[in-house]
N, C-alpha and C positions, 0 to 999 in steps of 0.2 A: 696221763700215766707215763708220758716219754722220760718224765726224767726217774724213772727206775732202773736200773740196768738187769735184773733179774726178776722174772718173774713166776708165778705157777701157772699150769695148765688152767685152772678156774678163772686166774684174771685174764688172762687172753679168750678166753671163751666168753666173756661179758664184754671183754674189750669190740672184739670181731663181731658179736650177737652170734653166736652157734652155741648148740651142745657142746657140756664140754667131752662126751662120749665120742664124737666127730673127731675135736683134737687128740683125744685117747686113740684113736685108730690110726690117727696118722703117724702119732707116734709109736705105735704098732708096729706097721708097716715101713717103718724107717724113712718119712717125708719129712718129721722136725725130731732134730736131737738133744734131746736133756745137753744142761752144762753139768749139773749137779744134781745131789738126792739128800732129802733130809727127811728122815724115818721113811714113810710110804710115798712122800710127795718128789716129783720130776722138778726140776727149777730149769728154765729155758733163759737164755741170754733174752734179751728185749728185741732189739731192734735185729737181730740179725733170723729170730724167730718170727715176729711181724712180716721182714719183706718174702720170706720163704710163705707166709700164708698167703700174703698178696700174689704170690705168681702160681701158686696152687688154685687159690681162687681166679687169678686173671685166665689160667691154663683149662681150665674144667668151665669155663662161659663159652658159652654157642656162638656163633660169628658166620657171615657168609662164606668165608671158606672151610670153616668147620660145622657145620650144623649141628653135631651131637656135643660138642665138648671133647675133652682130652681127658682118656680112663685115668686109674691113681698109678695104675701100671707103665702106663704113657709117663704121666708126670715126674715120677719117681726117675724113669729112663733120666728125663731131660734134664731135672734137678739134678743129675750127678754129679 
């Protein structure tokens, strides 16, 4: 799917394996930003909305110095 340059929330949600409810809340929440809208649907840049899930996902995994993970509260901070 990398050589798309824009995509919708559905294909990133089959891309990643998640609901795409999950990505709807993130985008919610203001963790991934639409580039564009066409009728009801969000269109996300590619790759610059991939690496923002991979550090959402890498930030929210358990670890020895973090044992609970990192809230979306947390994340959203650091993503700034």
């Amino acid at each position: 799917m990398n050589e798309r340059k824009q995509v919708s929330l559905g294909d990133l949600a089959i891309e990643f394996k998640v609901h795409k409810s999950r990505l709807s809340y993130y985008y919610k929440v203001g963790l991934i930003k639409p580039v564009s809208k066409v009728g009801k649907m969000h269109i996300f840049d590619y790759k610059e909305t991939c690496d923002r899930l991979k550090k959402i996902t890498s930030l929210q995994q358990e670890s020895e110095s973090n044992p609970i993970g990192k809230s979306l509260k947390e994340i959203k901070n650091i993503l700034k």
